[in-house]
N, C-alpha and C positions, 0 to 999 in steps of 0.2 A: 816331594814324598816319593820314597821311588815304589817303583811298579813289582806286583807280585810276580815271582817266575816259579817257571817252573822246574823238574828235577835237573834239565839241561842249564841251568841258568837262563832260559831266555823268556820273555816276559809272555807271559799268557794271554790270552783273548779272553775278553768279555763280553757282555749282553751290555753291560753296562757302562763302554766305553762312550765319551762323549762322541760326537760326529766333527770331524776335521773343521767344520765351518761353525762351531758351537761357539757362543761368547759367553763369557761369565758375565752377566748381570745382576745390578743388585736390584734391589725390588722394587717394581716400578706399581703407581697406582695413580690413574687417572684424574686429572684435576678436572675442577669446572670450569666453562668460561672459557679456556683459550684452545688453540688448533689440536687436535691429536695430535697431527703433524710436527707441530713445533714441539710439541711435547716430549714425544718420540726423539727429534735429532738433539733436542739438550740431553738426554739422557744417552743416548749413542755418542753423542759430543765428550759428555764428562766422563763414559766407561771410557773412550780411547785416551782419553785424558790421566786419568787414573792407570793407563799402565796396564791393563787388562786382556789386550789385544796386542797379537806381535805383527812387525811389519811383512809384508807383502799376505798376511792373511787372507781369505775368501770370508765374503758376507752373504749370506743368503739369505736371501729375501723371506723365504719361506719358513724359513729357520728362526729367523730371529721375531718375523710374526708368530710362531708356537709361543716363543722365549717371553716377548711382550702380551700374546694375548689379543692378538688385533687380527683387521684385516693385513692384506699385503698395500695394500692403497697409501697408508701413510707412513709404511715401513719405505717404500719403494722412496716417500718426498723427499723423505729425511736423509736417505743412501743418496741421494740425487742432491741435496745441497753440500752436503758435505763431499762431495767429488767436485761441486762448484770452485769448492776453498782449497780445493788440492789437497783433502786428506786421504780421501780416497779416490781410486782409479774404477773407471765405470770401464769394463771389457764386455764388448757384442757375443751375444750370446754364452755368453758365462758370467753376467751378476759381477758381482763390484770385491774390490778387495782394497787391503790398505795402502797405501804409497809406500814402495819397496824405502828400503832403508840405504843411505848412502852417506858416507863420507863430507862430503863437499856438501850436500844439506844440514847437516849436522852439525857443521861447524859453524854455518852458518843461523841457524839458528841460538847457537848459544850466544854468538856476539850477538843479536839481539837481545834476548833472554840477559844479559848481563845487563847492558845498560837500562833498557825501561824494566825488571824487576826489582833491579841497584836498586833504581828510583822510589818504586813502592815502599823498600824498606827501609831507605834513606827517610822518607816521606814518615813511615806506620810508628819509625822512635819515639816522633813526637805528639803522635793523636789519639796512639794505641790505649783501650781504657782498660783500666784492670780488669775486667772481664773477661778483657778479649786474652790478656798477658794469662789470665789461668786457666785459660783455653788452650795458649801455646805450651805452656807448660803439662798439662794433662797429655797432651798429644806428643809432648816430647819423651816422657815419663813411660806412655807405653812403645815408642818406637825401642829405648833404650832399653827397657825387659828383653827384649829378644825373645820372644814367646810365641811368633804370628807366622803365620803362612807368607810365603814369598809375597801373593798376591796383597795379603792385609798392611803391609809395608809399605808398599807402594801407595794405597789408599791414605795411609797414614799419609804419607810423605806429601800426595798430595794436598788434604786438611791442612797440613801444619802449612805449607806455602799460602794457601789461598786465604788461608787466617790472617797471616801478615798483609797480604795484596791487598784484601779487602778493608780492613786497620789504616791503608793507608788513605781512605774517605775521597778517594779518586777513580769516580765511578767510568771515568771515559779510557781513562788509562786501565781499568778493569779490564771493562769492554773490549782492549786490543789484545793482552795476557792473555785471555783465557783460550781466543781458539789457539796462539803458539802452542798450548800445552795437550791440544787436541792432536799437533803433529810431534809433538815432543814426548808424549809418551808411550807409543810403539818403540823409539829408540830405547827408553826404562826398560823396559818388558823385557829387549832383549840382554840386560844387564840384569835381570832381577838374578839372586842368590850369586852373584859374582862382588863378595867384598863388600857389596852394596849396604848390606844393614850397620854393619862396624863404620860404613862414612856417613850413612845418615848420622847417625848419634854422635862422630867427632863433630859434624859441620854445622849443626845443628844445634848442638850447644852454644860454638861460638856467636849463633845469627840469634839467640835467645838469652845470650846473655847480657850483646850489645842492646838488644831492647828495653830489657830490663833498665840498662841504663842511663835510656832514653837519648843514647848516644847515633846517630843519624849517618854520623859519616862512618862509622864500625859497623855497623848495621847491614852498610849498602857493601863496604868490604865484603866481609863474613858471604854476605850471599851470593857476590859473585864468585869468592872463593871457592864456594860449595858447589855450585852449577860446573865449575872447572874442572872440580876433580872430578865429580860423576864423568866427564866428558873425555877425564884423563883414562877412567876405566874402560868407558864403551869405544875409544874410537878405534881402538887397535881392532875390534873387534866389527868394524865393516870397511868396504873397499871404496 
């Protein structure tokens, strides 16, 4: 959306500008039963995941406790395991930020991301139950309207992947996807509104249609294809 300006052309100030280290979060509500803690970094996990956060960003502690609602106690765990996994960089005395975005990571993330996602979809042809197939379809239905916020695309984008992953009834191979996508979508973020919505909806059809067909080895095509081109957009676009 672009920003109001003023009679100069340049963009005015507000009261109501977000603060440089502000995350968009979606609505968190505390469960029973398990750590705040852990609660907290899934849901910091799945925003950087979703594409919401750009790389080399600032986290603040304090900030993102307003954001959650909490103390700083298990906001700080959660920044602190996730700098474990290499998502985020912990800097002394200045609070955590995301892992700067580079080239040579990035490639090499997608060749993994091809092969064990391949897998999942290769895998979801044959297990995926119609429920799930008018899930992928509803989700593809509105990626293709074009109607959403940069942001809500990417959310999309993400849904419609983790639909399939999850389809594919292989929970340990799960378990290893989900944090790649914890470093894989900072790199999104910095592609969002770049071409991006017009290749979800080509690539995205092809990986939904092979399903539909219950066809395994098309399936696992299709998705690697799709990961490629995203990859073909963003890399020219780091060093």
């Amino acid at each position: 959306m672009a920003n109001a300006q003023d009679r100069q052309g340049q963009p005015k100030r507000t009261d109501k500008a977000r603060p440089p280290d502000a995350v968009h979060l979606s609505p968190f509500a505390l469960g029973p039963d398990r750590p705040v803690d852990t609660q907290v970094y899934e849901h910091l996990r799945r925003t950087l995941a979703s594409g919401a956060v750009a790389p080399g960003q600032k986290l603040s502690t304090r900030t993102l406790a307003t954001a959650f609602g909490l103390s700083a106690t298990p906001i700080r765990v959660a920044l602190k395991q996730l700098v474990g996994e290499g998502v985020l960089v912990g800097r002394p005395r200045s609070g955590f930020q995301v892992a700067p975005a580079t080239a040579a990571a990035y490639r090499e993330l997608i060749a993994i991301r091809c092969r064990l996602e391949g897998l999942a979809a290769r895998e979801a042809a044959t297990s995926m139950s119609a429920s799930e197939l008018r899930e992928l379809e509803r989700l593809h239905r509105r990626i293709a309207a074009k109607t959403h916020a940069e942001a809500t695309y990417l959310e999309l984008n993400f849904a419609f992947h983790f639909t399939i992953y999850r389809a594919a009834g292989m929970p340990r191979l799960l378990d290893i996807i989900e944090p790649l996508w914890a470093r894989i979508g900072p790199y999104l973020h910095l592609a969002a509104g770049f071409q991006m919505q017009d290749q979800f909806v080509t690539s995205h059809q092809a990986i939904l249609a092979a399903l539909q067909r219950h066809d395994g080895e098309a399936a696992e095509t299709a998705l690697r294809l799709d990961l490629e081109s995203a990859a073909a957009m963003i890399l020219p676009r780091l060093v």
